[in-house]
Z-matrix of the N, CA and C atoms (Angstrom, degrees):
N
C 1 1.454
C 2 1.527 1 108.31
N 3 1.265 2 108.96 1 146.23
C 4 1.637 3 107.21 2 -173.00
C 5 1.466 4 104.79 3 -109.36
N 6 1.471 5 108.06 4 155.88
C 7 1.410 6 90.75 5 176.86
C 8 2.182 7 124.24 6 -92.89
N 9 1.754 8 90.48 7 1.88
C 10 1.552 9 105.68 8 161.28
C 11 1.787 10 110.01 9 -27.35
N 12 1.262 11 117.95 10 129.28
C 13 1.504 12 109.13 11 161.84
C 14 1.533 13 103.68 12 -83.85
N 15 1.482 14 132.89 13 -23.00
C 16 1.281 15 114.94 14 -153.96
C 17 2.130 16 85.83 15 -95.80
N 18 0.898 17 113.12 16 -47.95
C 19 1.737 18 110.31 17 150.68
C 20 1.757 19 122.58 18 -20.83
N 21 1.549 20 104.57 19 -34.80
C 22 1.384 21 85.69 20 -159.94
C 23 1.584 22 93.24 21 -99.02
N 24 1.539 23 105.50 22 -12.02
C 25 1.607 24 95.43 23 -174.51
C 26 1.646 25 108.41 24 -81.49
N 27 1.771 26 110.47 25 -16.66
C 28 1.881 27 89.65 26 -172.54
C 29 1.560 28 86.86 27 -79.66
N 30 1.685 29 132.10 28 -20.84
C 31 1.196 30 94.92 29 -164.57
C 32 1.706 31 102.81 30 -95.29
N 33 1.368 32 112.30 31 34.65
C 34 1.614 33 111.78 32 169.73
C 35 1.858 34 126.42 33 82.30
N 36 1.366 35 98.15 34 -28.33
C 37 1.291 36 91.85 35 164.88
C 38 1.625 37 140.60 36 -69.72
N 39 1.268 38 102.17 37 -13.87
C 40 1.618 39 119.74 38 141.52
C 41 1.335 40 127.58 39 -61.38
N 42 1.207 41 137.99 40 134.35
C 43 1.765 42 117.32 41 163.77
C 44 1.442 43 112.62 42 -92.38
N 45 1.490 44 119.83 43 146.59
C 46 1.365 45 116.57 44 -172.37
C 47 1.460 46 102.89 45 -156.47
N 48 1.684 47 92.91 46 141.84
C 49 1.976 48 78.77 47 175.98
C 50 1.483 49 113.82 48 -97.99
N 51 1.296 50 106.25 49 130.68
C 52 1.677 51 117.30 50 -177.84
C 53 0.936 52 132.27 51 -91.46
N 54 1.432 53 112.51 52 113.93
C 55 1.732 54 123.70 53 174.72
C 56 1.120 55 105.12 54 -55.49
N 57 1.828 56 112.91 55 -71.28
C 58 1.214 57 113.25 56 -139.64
C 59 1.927 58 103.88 57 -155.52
N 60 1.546 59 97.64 58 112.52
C 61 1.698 60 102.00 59 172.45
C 62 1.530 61 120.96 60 -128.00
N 63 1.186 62 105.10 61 136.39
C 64 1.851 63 117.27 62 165.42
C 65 1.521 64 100.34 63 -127.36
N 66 1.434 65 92.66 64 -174.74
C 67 1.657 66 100.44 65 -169.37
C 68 1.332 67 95.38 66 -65.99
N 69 1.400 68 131.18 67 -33.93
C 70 2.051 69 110.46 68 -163.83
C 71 1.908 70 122.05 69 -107.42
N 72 1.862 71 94.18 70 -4.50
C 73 1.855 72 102.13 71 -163.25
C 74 1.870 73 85.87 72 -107.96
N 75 0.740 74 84.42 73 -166.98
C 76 2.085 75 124.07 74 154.63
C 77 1.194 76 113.13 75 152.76
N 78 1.305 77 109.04 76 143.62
C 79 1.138 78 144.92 77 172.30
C 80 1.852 79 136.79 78 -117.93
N 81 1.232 80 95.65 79 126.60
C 82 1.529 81 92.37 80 178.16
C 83 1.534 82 118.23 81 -164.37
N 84 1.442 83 117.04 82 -161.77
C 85 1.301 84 109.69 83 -147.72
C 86 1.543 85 105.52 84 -102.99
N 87 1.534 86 119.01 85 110.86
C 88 1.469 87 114.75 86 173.02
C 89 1.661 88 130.25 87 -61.47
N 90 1.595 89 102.95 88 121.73
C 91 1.155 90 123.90 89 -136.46
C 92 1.728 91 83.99 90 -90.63
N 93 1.802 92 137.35 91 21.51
C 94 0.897 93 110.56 92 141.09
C 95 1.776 94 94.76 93 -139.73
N 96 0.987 95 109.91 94 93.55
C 97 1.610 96 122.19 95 -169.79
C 98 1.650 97 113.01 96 -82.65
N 99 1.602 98 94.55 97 135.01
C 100 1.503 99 101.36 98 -170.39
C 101 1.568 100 102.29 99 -73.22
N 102 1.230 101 126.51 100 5.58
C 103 1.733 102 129.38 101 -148.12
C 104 1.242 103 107.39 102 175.29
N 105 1.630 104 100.67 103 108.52
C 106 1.913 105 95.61 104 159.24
C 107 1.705 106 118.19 105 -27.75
N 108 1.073 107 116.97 106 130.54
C 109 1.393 108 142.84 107 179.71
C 110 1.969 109 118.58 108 73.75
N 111 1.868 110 112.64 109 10.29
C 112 1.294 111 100.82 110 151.18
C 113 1.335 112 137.50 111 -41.30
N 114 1.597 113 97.96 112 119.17
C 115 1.819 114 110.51 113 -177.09
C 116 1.928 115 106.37 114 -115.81
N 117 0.885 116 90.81 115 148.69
C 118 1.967 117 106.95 116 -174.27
C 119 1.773 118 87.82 117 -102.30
N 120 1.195 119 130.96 118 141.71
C 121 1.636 120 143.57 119 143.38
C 122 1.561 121 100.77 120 -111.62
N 123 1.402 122 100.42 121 143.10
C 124 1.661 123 107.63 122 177.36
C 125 1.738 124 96.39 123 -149.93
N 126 1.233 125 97.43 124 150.72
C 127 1.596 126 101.49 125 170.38
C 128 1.883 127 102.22 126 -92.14
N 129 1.479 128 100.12 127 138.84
C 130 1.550 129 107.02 128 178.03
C 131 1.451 130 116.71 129 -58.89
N 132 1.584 131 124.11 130 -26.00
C 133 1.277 132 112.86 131 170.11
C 134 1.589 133 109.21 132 -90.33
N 135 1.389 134 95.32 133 139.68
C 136 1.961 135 110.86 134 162.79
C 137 1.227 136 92.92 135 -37.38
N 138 2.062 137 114.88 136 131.76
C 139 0.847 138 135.19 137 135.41
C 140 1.380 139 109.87 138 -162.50
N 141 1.464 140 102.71 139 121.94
C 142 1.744 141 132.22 140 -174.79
C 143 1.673 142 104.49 141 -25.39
N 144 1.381 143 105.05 142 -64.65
C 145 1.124 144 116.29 143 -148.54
C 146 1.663 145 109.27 144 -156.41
N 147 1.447 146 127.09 145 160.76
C 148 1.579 147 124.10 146 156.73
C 149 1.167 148 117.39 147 -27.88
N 150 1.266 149 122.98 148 -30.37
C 151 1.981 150 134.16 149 -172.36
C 152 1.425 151 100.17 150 -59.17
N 153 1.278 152 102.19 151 -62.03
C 154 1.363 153 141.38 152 -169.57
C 155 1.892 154 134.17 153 -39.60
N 156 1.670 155 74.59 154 -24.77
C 157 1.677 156 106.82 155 -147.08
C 158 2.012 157 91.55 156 -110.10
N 159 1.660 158 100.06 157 124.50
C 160 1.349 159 97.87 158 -166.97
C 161 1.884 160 91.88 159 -90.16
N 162 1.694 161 111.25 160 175.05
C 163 1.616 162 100.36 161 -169.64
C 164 1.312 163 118.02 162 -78.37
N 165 1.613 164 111.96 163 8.25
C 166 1.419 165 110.10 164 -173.96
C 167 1.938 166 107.18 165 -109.75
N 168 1.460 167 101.21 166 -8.99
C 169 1.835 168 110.72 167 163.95
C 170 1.440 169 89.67 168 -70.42
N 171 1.500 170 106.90 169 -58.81
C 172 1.798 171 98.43 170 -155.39
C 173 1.395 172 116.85 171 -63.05
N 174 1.931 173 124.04 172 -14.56
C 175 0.864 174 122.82 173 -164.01
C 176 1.871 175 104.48 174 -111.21
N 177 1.514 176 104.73 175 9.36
C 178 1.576 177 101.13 176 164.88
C 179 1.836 178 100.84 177 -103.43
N 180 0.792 179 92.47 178 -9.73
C 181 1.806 180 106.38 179 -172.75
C 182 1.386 181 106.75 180 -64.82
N 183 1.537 182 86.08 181 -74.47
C 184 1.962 183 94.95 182 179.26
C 185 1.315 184 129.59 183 -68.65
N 186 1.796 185 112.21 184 -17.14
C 187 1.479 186 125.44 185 148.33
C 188 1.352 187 112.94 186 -12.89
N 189 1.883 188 102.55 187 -74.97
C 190 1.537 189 109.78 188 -158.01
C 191 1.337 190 103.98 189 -96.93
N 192 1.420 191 131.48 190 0.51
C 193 1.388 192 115.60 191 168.41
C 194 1.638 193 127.22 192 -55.17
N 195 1.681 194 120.34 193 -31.79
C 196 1.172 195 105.52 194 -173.37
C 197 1.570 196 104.94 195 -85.45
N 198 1.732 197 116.16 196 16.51
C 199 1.381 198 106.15 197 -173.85
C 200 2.113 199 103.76 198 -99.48
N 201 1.572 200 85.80 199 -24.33
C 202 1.559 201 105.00 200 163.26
C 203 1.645 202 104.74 201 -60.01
N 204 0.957 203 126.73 202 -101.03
C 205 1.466 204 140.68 203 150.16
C 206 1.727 205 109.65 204 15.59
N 207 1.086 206 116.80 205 -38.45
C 208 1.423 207 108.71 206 -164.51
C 209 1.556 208 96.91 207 -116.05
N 210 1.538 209 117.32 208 -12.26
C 211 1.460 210 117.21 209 -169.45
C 212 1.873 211 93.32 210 -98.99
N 213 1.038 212 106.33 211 -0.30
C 214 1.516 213 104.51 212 170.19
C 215 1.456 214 101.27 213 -94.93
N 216 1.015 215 108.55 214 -80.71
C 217 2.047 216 116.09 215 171.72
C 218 1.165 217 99.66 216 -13.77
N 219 1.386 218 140.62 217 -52.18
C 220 1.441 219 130.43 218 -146.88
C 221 1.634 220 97.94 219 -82.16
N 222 1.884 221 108.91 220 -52.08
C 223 1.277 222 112.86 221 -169.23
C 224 2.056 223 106.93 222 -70.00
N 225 1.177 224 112.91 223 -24.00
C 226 1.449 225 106.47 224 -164.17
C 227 1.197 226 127.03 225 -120.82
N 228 2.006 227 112.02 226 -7.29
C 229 0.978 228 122.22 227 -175.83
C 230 1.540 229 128.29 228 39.40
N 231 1.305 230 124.28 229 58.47
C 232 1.505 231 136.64 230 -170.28
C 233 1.636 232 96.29 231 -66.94
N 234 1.299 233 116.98 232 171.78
C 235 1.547 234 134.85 233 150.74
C 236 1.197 235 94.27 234 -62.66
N 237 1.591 236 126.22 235 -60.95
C 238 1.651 237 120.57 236 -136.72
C 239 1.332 238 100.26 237 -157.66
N 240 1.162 239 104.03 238 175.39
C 241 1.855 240 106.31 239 -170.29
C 242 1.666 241 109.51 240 -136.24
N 243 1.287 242 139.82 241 105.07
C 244 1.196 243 137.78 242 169.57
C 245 1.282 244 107.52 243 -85.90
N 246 1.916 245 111.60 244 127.79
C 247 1.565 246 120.55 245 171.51
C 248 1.790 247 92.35 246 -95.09
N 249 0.763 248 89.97 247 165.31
C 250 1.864 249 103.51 248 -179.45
C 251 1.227 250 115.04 249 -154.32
N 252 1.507 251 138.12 250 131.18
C 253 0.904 252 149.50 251 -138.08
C 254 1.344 253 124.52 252 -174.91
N 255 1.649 254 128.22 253 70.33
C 256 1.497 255 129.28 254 -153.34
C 257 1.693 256 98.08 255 -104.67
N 258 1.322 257 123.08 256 148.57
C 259 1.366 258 129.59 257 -172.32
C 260 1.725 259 107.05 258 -130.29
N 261 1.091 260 126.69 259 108.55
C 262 1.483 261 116.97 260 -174.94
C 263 2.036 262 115.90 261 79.38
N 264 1.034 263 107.03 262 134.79
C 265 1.659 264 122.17 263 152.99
C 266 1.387 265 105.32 264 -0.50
N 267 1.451 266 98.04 265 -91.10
C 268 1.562 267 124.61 266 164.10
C 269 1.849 268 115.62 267 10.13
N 270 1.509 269 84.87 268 -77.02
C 271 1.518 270 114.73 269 -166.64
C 272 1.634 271 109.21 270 -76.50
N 273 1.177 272 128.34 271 -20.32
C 274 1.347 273 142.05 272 -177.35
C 275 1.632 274 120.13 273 112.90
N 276 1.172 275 97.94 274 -1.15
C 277 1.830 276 112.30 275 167.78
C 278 1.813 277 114.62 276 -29.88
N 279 1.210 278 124.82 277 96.68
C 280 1.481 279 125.40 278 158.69
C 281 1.044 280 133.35 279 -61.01
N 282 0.932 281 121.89 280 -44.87
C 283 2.109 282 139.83 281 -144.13
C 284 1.959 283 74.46 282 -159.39
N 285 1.612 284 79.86 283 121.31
C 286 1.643 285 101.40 284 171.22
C 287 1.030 286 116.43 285 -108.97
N 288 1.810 287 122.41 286 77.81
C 289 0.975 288 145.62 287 -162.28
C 290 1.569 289 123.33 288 -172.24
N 291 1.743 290 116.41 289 73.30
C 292 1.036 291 134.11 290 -144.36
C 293 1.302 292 112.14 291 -29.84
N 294 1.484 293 147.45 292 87.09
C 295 1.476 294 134.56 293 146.02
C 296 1.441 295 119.64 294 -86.75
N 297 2.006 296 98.42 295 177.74
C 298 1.402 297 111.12 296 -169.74
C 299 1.411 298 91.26 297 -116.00
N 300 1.156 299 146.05 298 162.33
C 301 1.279 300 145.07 299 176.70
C 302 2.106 301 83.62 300 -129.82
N 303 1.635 302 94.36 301 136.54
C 304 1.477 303 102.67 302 167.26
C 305 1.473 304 91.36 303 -127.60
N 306 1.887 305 117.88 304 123.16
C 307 0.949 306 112.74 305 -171.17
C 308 1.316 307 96.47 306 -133.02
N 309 1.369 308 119.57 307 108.13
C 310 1.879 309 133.02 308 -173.53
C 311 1.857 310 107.45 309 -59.92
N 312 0.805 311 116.13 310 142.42
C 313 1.449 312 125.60 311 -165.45
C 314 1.510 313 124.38 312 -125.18
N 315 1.791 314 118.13 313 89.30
C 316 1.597 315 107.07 314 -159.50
C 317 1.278 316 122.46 315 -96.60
N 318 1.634 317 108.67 316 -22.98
C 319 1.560 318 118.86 317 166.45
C 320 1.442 319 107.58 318 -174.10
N 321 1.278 320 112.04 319 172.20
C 322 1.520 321 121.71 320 -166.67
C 323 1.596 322 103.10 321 -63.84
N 324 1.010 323 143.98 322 0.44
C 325 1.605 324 137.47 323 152.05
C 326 1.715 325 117.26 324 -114.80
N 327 1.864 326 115.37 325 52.65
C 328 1.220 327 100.08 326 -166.44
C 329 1.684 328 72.75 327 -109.30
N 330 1.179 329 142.28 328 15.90
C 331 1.339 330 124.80 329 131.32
C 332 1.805 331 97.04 330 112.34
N 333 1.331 332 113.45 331 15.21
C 334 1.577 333 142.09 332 149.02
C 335 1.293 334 114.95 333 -84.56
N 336 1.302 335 129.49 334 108.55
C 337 1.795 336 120.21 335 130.23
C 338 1.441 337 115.83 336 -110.84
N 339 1.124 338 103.40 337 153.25
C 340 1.554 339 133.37 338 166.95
C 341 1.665 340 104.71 339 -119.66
N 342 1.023 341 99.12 340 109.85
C 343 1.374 342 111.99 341 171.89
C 344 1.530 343 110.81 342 -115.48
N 345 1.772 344 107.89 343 109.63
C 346 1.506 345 113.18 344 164.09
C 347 1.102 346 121.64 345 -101.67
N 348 1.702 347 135.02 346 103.18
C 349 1.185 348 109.88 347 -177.90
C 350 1.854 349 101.57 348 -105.15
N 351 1.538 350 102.74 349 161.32
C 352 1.614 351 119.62 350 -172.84
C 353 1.588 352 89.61 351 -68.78
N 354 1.638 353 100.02 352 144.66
C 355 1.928 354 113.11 353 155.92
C 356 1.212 355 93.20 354 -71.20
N 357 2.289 356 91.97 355 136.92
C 358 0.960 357 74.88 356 -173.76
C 359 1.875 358 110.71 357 -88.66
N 360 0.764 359 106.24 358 16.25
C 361 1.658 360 112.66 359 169.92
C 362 1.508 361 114.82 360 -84.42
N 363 1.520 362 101.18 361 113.95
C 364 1.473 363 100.63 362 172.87
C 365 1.766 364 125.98 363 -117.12
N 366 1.204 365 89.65 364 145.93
C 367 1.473 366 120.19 365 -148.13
C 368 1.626 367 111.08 366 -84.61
N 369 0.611 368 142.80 367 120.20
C 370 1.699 369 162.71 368 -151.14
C 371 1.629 370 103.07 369 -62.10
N 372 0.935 371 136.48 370 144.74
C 373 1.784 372 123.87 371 125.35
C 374 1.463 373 117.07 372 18.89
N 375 1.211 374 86.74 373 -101.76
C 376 1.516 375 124.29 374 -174.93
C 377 1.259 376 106.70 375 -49.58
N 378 1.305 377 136.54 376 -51.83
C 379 1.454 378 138.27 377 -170.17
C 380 1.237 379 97.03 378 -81.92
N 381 1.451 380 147.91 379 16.57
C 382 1.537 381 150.90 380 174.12
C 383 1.008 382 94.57 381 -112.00
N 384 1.900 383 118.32 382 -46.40
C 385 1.751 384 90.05 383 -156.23
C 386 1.614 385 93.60 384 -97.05
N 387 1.353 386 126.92 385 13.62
C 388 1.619 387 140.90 386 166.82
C 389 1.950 388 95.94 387 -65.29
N 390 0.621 389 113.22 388 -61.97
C 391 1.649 390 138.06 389 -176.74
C 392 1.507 391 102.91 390 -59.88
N 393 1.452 392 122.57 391 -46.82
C 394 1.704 393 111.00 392 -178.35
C 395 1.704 394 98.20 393 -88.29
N 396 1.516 395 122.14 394 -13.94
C 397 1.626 396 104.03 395 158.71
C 398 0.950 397 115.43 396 -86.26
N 399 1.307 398 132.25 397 -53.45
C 400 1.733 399 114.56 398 179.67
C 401 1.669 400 116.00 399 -29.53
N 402 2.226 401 111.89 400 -44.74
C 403 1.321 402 93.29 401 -164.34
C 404 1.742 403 104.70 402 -96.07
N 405 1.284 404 109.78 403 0.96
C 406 1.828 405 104.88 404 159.28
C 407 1.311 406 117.06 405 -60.80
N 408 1.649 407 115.56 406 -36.08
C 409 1.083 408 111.81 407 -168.26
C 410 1.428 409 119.16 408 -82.66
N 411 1.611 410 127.98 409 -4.30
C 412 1.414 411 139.84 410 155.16
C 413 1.925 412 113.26 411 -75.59
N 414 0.750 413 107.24 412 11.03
C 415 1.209 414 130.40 413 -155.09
C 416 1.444 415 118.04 414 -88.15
């Protein structure tokens, strides 16, 4: 038994209400939701984080997200749709156990912000396209 919470719910000893299962995703409804109809997707195997996640987890994952995604739209009709996606402490990561948060969006007091603000240091040309070779070159 692991001590993962998002672990303990595919293997059931958690209770959770379920959107949506195949053999490699699940999905379901976060039990403290920023927005009528917040849903969690997780891949059934442990993995920390995006790092974590080999391209064939990430690519059964993101498979069924637009089926998540569109099975909300249909039932709730949002304005807008926030994906969410935190990696590490750092970033705002809770539960270290890679999820997607799909969080439906109905108006500027549905009790969501995302606040991006610009660095305020700005960065050259050159020091951008310095930055898209360094990360081609991990690549």
């Amino acid at each position: 038994m692991t001590a993962c919470i998002f672990c303990k719910i595919i293997e059931g000893t958690i209770p959770s209400m379920k959107v949506y299962e195949d053999e490699h995703v699940y999905a379901f409804m976060d039990i403290m939701p920023a927005t009528k109809g917040h849903v969690l997707l997780i891949p059934k195997t442990h993995c920390e984080n995006i790092y974590d996640m080999t391209e064939q987890q990430a690519s059964q994952l993101f498979t069924v997200a637009p089926k998540i995604a569109n099975a909300i739209q249909a039932e709730f009709n949002p304005k807008g749709m926030n994906l969410l996606q935190n990696n590490g402490a750092f970033a705002g990561q809770a539960v270290f156990h890679f999820h997607l948060h799909f969080i439906p969006r109905y108006d500027e007091t549905d009790g969501f912000q995302l606040a991006v603000k610009t660095n305020d240091e700005a960065y050259t040309a050159e020091q951008i396209t310095a930055f898209a070779t360094g990360i081609r070159s991990q690549l």
